[in-house]
C-alpha positions as CSV (number, residue, x, y, z in Angstrom):
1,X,5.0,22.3,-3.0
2,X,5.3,20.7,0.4
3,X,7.8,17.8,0.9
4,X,8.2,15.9,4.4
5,X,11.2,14.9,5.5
6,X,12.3,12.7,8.4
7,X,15.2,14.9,10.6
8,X,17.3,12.3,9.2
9,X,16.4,12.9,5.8
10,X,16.8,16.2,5.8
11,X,20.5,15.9,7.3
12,X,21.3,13.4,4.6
13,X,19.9,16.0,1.8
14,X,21.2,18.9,3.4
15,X,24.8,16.7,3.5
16,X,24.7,15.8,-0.4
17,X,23.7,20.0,-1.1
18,X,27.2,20.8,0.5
19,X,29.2,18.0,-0.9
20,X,27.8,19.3,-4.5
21,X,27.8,23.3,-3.5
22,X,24.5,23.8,-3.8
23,X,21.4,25.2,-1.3
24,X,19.0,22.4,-0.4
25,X,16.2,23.4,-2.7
26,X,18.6,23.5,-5.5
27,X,20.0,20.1,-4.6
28,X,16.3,18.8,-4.4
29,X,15.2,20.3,-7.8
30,X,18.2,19.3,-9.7
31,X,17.1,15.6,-7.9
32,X,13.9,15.8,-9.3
33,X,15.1,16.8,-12.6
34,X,17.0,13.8,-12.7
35,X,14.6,11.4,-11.8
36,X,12.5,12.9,-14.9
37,X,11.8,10.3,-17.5
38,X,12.5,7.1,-15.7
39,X,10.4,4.6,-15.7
40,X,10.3,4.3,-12.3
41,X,10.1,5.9,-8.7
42,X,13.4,4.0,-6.9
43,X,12.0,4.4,-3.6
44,X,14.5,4.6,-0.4
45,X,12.3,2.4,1.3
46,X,11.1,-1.3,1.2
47,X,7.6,-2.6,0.9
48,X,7.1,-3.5,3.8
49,X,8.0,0.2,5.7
50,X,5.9,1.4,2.5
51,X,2.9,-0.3,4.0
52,X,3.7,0.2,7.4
53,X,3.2,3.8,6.3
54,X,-0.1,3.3,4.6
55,X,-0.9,1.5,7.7
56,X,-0.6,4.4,10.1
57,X,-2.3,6.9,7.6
58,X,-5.1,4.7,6.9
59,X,-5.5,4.7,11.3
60,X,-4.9,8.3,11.5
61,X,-8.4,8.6,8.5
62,X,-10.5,6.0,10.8
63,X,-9.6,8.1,13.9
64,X,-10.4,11.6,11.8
65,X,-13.9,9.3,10.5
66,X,-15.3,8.2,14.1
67,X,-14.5,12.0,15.5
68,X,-16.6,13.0,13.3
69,X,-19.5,10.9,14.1
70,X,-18.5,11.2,17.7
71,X,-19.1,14.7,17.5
72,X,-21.3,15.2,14.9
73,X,-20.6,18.0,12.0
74,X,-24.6,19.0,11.0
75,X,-25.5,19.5,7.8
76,X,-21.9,18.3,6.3
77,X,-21.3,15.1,8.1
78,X,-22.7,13.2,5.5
79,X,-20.4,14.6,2.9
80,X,-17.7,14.2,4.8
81,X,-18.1,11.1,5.9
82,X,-18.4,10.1,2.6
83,X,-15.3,11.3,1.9
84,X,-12.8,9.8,4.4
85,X,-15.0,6.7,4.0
86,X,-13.9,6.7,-0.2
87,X,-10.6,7.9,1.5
88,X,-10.5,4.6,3.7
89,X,-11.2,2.5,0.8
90,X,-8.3,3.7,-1.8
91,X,-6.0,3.3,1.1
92,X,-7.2,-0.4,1.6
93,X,-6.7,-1.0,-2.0
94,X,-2.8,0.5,-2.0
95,X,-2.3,-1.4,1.5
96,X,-3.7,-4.7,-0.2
97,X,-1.8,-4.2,-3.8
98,X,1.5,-3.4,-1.8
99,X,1.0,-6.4,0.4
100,X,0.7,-8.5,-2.8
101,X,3.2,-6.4,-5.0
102,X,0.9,-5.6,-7.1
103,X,0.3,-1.9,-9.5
104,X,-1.9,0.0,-9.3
């Protein structure tokens, strides 16, 4: 598993392991252990840096999609292009169901 952390994350994390005695990844399990059965994610971040996020992924997938074309992959361009273009539009639908608060 591969978990990205801000530097400030990480220092915050590593400062709650010491306080409870424990390494980092056993801090972070017993997190995740805890978090186990509620009914919902309590995310350490608002909506609106949620879709600031989704924002700058969903730029990083249109740059990724016109190097592609810019440069042209043969015989798998068309199935990739496919791809970050099905890519694009799931990240349009979180962007525009965040926005609006909504589920998905």
């Amino acid at each position: 598993m591969l978990i990205r952390l801000t530097d400030d994350e990480f220092m915050d994390i590593q400062r709650s392991a010491e306080q409870a005695g424990l390494a980092v990844g056993a801090w972070m399990g017993e997190a995740a252990a805890r978090s186990v059965g509620r009914g919902e994610w309590e995310l350490a971040m608002s909506r609106r840096e949620v879709v600031q996020q989704l924002v700058r992924v969903r730029v990083d997938v249109a740059s990724a999609r016109r190097a592609v074309v810019e440069l042209g992959w043969g015989l798998g361009e068309s199935v990739l292009l496919g791809s970050l273009d099905a890519v694009l539009v799931r990240l349009d639908e979180l962007i525009d169901a965040a926005v609006d608060g909504r589920e998905l």
